[in-house]
C-alpha positions in Angstrom: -28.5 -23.8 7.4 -26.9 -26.8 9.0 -26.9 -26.1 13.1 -27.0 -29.8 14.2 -23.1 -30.0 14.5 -21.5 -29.7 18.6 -18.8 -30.3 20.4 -18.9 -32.5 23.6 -17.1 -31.9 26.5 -16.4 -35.0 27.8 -13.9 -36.4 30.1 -10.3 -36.7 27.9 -9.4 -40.5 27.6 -6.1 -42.2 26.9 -4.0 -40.7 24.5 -4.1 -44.1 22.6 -7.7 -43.9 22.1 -7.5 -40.1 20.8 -5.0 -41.0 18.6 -6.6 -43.8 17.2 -9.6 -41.7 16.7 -8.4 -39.0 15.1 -6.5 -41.5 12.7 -9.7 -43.1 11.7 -11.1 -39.5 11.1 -8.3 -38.5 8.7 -8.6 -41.7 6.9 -12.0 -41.8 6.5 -12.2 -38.1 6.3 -16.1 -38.4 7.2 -17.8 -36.1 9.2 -19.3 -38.9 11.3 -15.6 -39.5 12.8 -14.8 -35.8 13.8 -17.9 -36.0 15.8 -15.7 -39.3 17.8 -12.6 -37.1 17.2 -14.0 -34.1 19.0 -15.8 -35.8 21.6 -12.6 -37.4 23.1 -9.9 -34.8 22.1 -6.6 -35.3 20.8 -3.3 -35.3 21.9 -0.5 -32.3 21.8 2.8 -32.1 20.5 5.8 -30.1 20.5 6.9 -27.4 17.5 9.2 -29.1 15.6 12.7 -27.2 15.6 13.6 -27.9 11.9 12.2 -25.2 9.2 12.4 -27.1 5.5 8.8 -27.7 4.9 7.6 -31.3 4.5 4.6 -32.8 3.0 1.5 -34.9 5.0 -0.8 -34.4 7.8 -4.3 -32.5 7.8 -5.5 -29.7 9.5 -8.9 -29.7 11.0 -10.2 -25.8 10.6 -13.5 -24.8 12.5 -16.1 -23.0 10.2 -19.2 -21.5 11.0 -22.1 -23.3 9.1 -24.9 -20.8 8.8 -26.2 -20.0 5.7 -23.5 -22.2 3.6 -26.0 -23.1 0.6 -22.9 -23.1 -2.1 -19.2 -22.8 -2.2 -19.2 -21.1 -5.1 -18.1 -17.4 -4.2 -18.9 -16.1 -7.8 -22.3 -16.6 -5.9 -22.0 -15.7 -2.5 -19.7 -13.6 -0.6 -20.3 -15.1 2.7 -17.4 -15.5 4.9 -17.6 -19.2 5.4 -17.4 -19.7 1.7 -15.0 -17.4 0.9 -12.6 -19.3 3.7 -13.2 -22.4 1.8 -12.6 -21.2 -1.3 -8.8 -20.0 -0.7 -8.7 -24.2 -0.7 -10.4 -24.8 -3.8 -10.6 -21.8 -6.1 -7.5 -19.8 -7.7 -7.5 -16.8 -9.5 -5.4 -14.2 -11.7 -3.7 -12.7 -8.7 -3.6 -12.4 -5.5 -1.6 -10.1 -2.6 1.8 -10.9 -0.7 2.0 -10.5 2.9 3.3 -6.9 2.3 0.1 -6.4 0.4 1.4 -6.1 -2.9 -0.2 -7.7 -6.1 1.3 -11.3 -7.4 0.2 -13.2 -9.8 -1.5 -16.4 -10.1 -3.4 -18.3 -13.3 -2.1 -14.5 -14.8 2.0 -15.2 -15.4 1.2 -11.1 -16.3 -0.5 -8.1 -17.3 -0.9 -4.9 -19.4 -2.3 -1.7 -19.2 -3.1 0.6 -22.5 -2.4 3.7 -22.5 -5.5 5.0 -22.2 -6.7 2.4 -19.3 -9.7 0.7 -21.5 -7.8 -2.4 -22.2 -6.6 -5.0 -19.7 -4.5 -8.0 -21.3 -3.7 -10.8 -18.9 -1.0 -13.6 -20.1 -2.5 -16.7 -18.5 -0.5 -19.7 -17.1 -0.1 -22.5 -19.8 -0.2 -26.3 -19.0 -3.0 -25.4 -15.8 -5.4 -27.9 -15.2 -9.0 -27.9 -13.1 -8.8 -30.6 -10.6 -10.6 -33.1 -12.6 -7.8 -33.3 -14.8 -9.0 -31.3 -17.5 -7.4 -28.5 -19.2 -7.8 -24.8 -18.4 -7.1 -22.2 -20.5 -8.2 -18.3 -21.3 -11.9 -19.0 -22.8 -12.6 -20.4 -19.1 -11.5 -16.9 -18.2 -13.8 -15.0 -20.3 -16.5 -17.7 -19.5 -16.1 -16.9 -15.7 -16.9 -13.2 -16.2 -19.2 -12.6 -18.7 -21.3 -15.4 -17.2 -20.9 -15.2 -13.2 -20.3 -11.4 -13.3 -23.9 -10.3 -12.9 -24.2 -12.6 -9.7 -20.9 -11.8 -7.8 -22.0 -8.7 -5.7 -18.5 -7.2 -6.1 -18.3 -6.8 -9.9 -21.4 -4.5 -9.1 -19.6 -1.6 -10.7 -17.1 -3.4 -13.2 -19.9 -5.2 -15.0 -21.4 -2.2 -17.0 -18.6 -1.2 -18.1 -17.3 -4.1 -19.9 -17.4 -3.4 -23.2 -16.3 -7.0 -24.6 -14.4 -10.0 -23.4 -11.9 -12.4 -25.5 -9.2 -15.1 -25.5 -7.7 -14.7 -28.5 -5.5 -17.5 -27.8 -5.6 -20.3 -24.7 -2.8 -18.3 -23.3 -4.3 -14.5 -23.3 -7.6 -13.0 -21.5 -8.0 -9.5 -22.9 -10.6 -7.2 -21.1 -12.0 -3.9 -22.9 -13.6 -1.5 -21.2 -16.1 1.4 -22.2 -14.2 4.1 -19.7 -11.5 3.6 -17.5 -11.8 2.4 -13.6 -8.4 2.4 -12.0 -8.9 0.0 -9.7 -9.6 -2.5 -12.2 -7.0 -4.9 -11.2 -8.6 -5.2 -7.9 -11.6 -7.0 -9.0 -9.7 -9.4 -10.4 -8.0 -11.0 -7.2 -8.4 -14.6 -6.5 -10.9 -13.8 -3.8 -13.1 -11.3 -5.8 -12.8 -13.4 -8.9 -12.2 -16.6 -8.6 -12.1 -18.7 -11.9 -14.8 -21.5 -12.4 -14.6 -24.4 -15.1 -16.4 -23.3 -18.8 -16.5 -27.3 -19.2 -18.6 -27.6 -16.1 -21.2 -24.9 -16.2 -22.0 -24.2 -19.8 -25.0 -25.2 -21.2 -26.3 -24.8 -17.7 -28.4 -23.4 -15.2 -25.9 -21.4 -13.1 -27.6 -21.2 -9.6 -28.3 -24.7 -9.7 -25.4 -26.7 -11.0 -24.6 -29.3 -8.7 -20.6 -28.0 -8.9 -21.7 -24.7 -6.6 -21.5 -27.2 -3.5 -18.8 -30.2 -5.2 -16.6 -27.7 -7.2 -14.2 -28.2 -9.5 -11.1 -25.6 -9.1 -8.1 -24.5 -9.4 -6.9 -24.6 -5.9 -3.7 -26.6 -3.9 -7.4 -29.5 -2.7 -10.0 -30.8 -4.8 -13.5 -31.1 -3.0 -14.0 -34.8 -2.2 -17.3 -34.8 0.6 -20.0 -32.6 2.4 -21.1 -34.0 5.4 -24.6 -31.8 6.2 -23.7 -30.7 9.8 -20.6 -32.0 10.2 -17.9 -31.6 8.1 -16.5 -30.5 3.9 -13.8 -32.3 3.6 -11.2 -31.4 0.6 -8.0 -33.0 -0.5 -4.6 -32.7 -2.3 -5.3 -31.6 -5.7 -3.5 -33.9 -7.8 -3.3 -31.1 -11.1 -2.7 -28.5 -8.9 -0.2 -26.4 -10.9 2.3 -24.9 -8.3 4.1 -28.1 -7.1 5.5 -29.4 -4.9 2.4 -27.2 -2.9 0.8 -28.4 -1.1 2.2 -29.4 1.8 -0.4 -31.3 3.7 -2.7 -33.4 2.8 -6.1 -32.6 3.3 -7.8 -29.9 4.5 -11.2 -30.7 6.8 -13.3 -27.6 7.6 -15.3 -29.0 11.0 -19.0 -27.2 11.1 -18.7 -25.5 14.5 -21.8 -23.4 14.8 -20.9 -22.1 18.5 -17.9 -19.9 18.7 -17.0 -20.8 22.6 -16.7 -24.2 21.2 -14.7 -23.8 18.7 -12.3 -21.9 20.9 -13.0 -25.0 23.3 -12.0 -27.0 20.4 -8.6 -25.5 19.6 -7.8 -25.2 23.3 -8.2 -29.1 23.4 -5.9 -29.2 20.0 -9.0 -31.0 18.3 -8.8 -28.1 15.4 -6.2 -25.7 14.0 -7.7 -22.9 12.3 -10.9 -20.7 13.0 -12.0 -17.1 12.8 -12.7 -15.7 15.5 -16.0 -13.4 16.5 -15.2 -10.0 18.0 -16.9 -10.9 21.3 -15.2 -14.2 21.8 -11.2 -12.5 21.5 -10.4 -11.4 24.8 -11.7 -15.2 25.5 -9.4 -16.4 23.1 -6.8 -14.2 23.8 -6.7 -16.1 27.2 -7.0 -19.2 26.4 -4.5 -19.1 24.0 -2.1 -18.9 27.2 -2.5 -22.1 27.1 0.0 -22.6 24.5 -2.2 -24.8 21.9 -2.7 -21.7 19.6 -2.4 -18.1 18.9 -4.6 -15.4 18.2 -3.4 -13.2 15.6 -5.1 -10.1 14.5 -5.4 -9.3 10.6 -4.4 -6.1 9.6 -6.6 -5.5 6.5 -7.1 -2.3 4.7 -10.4 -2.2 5.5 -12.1 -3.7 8.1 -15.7 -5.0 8.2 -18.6 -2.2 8.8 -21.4 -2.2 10.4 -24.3 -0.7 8.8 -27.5 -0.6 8.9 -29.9 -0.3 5.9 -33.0 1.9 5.2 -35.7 0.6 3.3 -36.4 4.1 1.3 -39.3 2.7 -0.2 -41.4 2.3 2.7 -42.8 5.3 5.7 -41.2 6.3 7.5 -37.9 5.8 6.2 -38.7 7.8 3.3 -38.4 10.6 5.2 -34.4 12.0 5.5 -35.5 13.8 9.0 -36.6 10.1 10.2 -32.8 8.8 9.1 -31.0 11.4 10.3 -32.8 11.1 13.3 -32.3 7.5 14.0 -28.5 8.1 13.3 -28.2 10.5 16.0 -30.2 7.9 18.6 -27.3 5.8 17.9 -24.2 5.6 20.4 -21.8 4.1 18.5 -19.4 4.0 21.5 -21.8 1.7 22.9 -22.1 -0.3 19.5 -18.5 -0.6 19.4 -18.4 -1.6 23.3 -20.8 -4.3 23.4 -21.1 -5.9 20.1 -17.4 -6.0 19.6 -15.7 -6.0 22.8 -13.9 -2.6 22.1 -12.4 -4.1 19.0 -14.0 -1.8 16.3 -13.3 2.1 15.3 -16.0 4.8 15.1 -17.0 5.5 11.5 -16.1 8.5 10.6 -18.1 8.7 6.7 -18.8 6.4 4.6 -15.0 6.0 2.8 -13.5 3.9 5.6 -10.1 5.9 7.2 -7.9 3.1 6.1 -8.4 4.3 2.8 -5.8 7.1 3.8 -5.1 8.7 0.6 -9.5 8.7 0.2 -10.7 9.4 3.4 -11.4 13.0 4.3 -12.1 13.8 7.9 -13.7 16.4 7.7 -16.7 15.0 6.9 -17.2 13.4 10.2 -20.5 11.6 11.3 -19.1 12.3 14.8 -19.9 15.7 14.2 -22.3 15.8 11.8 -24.7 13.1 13.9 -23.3 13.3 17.2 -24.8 11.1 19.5 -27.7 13.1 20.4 -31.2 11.7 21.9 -32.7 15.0 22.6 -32.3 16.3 19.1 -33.1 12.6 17.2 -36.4 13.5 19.5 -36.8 16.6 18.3 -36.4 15.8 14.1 -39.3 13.0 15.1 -41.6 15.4 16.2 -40.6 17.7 12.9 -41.0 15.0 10.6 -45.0 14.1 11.9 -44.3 11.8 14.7 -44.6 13.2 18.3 -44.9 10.9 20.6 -48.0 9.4 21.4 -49.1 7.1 24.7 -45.2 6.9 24.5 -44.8 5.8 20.9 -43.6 7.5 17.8 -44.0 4.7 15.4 -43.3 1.0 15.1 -40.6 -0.8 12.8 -38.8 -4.0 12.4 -35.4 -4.3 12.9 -34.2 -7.3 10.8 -30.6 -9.1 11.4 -28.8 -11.9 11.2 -29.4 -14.3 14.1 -25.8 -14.8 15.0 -23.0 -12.8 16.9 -21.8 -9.8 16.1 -25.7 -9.0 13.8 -27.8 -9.9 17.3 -25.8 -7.7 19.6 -25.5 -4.6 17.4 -29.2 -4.8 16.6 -30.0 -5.2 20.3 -27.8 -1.9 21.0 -29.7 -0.4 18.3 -33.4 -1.6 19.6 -32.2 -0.2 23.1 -31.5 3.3 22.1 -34.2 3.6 19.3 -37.2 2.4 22.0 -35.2 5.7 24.0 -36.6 8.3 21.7 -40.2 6.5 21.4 -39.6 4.4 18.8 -41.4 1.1 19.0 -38.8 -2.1 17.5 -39.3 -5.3 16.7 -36.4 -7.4 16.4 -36.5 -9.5 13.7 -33.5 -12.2 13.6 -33.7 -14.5 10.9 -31.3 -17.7 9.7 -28.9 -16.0 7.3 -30.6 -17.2 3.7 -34.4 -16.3 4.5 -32.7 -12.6 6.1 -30.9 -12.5 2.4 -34.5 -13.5 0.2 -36.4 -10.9 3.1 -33.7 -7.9 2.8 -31.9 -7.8 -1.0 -34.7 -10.0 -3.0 -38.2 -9.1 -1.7 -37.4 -5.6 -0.1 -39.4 -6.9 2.9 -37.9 -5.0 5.6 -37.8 -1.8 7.2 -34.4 -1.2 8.8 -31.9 -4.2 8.1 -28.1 -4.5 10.5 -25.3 -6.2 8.6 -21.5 -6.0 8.0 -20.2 -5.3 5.2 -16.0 -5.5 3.8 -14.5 -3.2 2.4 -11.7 -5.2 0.9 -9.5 -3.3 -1.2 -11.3 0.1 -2.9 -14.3 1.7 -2.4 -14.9 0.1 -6.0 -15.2 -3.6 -4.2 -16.7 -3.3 -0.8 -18.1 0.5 -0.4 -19.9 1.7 -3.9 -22.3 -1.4 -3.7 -24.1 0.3 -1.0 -25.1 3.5 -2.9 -25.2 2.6 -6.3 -28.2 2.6 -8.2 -29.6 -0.9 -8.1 -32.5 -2.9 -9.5 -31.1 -6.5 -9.1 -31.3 -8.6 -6.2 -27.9 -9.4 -5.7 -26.9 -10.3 -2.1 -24.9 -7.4 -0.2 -26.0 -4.5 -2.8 -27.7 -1.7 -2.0 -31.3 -2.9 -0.8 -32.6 0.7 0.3 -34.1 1.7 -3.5 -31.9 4.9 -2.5 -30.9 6.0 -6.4 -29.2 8.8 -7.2 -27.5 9.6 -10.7 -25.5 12.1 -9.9 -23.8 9.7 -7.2 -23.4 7.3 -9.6 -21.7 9.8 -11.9 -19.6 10.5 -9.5 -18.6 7.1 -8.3 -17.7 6.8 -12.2 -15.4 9.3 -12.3 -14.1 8.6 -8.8 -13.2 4.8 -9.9 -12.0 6.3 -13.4 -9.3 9.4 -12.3 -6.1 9.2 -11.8 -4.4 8.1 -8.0 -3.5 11.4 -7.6 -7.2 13.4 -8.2 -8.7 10.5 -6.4 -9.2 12.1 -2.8 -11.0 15.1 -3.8 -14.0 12.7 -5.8 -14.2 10.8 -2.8 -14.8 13.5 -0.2 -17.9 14.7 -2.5 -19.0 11.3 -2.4 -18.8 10.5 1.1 -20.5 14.2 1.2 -23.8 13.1 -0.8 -23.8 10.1 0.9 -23.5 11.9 4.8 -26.1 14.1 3.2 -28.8 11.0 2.2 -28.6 8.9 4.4 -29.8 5.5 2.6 -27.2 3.4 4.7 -25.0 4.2 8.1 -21.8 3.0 8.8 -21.4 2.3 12.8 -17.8 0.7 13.3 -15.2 -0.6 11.4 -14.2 -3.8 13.2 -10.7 -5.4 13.8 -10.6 -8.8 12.3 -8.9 -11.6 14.5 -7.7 -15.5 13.9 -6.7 -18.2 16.2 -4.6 -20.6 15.1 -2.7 -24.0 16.0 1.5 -23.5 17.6 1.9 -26.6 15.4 1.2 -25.4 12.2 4.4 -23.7 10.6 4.6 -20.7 8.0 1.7 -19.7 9.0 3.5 -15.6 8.6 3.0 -16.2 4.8 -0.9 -16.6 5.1 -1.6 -14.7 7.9 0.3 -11.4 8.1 -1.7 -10.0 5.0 -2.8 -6.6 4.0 -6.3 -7.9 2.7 -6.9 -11.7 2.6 -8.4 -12.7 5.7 -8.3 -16.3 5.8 -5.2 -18.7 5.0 -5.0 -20.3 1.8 -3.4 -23.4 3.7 -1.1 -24.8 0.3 1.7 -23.0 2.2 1.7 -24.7 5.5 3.0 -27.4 6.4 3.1 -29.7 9.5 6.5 -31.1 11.4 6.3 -35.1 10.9 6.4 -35.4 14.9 2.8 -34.1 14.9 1.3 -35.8 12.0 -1.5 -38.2 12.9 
């Protein structure tokens, strides 16, 4: 993890010596320069009136730098990556702003009859942005060679019964039973495509491509700073011309998030995601009139869980689980670690999954908030309290904002009821080997996103799981019958969907291997001087821009 990076707060010189910084930034397009660029500022502009898009400029986007090891999100799904990867990558399809499916490197698709058989007609004349051709085989390559490692082809994976390209122009998928959300896992963010040319032949996880990639996206990776800055550029292949618009992209590694809002106050960036906490600071200094905040309406937000290490006392024992789940106050959770800006889970199917959810299986009722009776399971389960102490655990998180303040909530109210906690914050790779690779951990807060289906973002909590993958279930919880029953769930029709899921969210209320706090809101400031930003940001699930549609007035190019 690269932490090194800061802003400065100096005193604001001349414009002429802010613009003449910030030009030898973009033309160098080295991190050492944004470092002069954002320690003097740089100067505002105007919204240009006129509405025809035209090409140049660069926008600066902040980026949290924790954990970045690789930009290849086939191996990673954290955030950070995946933002840069709408740059790069491209894949089969993507959504619209209304949140309806398009398609990308796929001109189209079929469906059998019998939903075993997916047959995608892939773009022809597409090439990577080193110029060389792409074509189906990459396709098929991409899947049956990064699936086992991309934590949300989880469920898809074992049911693959082959992969082909019969022709450079056709990807057909067959599948042992049908999954109706099939489709899903195939969006440019979930999937995107990586180059056969590149990684056969080779060790996967350590091909030097994962951090200088070669893609399919509107800017071809040209540097990594360490600490500074990834710095990517207009793809010269890229096969939906005249897109893009600008010409380089910059992502500046801003590891403080007051910063970064400092930053875009000053107009010294353009872009960043913003952490729960830091949006009603946003929200005012976006008065300002530098930037907006806008707030992403997804179909399922990010939830916060935390994660039971079954294998270990004394979270074997479902009296000890369901009692730590009624020490919670989730009000409070949703109160302090996210500023009010989250929802109360309600099961584990998340309620924007309205034709899944069913309320009335309702944590809120079935593990009220409740310290007297969390007490009183303890002392069932073999653990009075002794000298004031029931038993001692470590609570392990991420050491970054919202992770630290939902575990601290947690610590708070589990020390209530005589529990003894150790906080255990950890830099994002090491909480990753301690948590899904060694199993070294007794209770473990995260978020987790639920993207599109429970197929995606919810099932790879409670599936049966023996890998290691990052952001799959770590608890050793395993039941069969669940996982029968997340197969037929992911396999009926639309319209016998709701009734599978209530019997799932049912067992899971029931077992308790993983708790869902709060589903958060998710929020993004951005620059007044970028324009049609509304067809990037006013999605139904893509979080993050994928920049090839803005563009910049030429007033405000530097």
């Amino acid at each position: 993890m690269n932490t090194e990076a800061s802003i400065h707060q100096n005193p604001r010189p001349g414009t002429a010596a802010r613009t003449n910084l910030r030009h030898l930034f973009l033309k160098s397009a080295r991190g050492a320069a944004l470092s002069a660029l954002i320690a003097v500022g740089a100067s505002s502009h105007a919204v240009a009136a006129d509405d025809t898009p035209v090409d140049g400029g660069t926008i600066v986007a902040g980026i949290d730098p924790a954990a970045i090891a690789t930009l290849n999100t086939q191996l990673t799904s954290l955030t950070s990556s995946l933002v840069m990867a709408d740059v790069w990558a491209d894949g089969l399809m993507t959504y619209d702003r209304d949140g309806k499916r398009i398609p990308r490197l796929a001109e189209s698709w079929e469906i059998s009859p019998d939903g075993l058989t997916y047959t995608f007609k892939i773009r022809s004349g597409v090439k990577w942005s080193d110029g060389k051709p792409f074509g189906a085989d990459d396709v098929v390559f991409t899947l049956m060679n990064f699936g086992k490692y991309n934590t949300y082809l989880t469920k898809l994976m074992p049911l693959i019964a082959g992969a082909e390209a019969p022709d450079p122009t056709t990807f057909v998928v067959k599948l042992k039973q049908p999954m109706t959300a099939t489709l899903d896992l195939f969006d440019k963010e979930v999937f995107p495509l990586m180059p056969k040319h590149i990684y056969e032949g080779t060790d996967l996880l350590t091909n030097p491509a994962n951090r200088a990639p070669v893609g399919l996206g509107p800017f071809k990776f040209v540097s990594w700073d360490t600490g500074r800055a990834i710095t990517f550029e207009r793809n010269p292949y890229y096969w939906e011309k005249p897109k893009p618009h600008v010409d380089s992209v910059i992502f500046a590694l801003i590891p403080d998030a007051q910063q970064a809002i400092n930053a875009l106050s000053r107009g010294e960036i353009d872009w960043v995601r913003l952490e729960p906490v830091k949006v009603p600071v946003a929200q005012a200094a976006a008065k300002g009139g530098k930037f907006q905040v806008i707030e992403i309406k997804t179909n399922a937000p990010e939830r916060a869980v935390v994660d039971f290490n079954m294998r270990k006392e004394p979270m074997k024992d479902l009296k000890v689980r369901q009692a730590l789940f009624e020490a919670i106050d989730r009000e409070r959770v949703a109160k302090d670690a996210y500023q009010g800006l989250a929802n109360i889970a309600v099961n584990a199917i998340p309620v924007q999954f309205r034709n899944l959810h069913d309320p009335s299986i309702d944590y809120n009722k079935l593990y009220p908030y409740d310290p007297k009776k969390a007490g009183a399971l303890l002392d069932e389960a073999g653990y009075p309290l002794k000298d004031g102490k029931r038993f001692s655990i470590e609570l392990t998180y991420i050491a970054k904002a919202p992770f630290d303040s939902v575990a601290k909530v947690v610590q708070s109210q589990w020390t209530a009821i005589g529990v003894d906690v150790k906080l255990v914050g950890l830099d994002p790779q090491i909480w990753i080997d301690k948590v899904y690779k060694k199993h070294d951990y007794d209770a473990s807060v995260i978020s987790l996103t639920g993207r599109t289906n429970p197929v995606l973002g919810i099932d790879r909590s409670y599936l049966c799981n023996d890998g290691d993958v990052p952001f799959a279930n770590p608890t050793g919880y395993c039941n069969k019958d669940l996982d029968k029953l997340i197969a037929e769930a992911a396999a009926a029709p639309l319209d016998k969907q709701k009734a599978l899921y209530s019997k799932y969210a049912a067992i899971v209320a029931r077992d308790l291997n993983e708790i869902t706090l709060t589903n958060a809101r998710a929020f993004e400031a951005v620059s007044t001087m970028l324009k049609n930003v509304d067809a990037q940001f006013n999605v139904a699930f893509n979080t993050h821009p994928n920049w090839q549609e803005v563009w910049i007035p030429k007033d405000q190019q530097k």
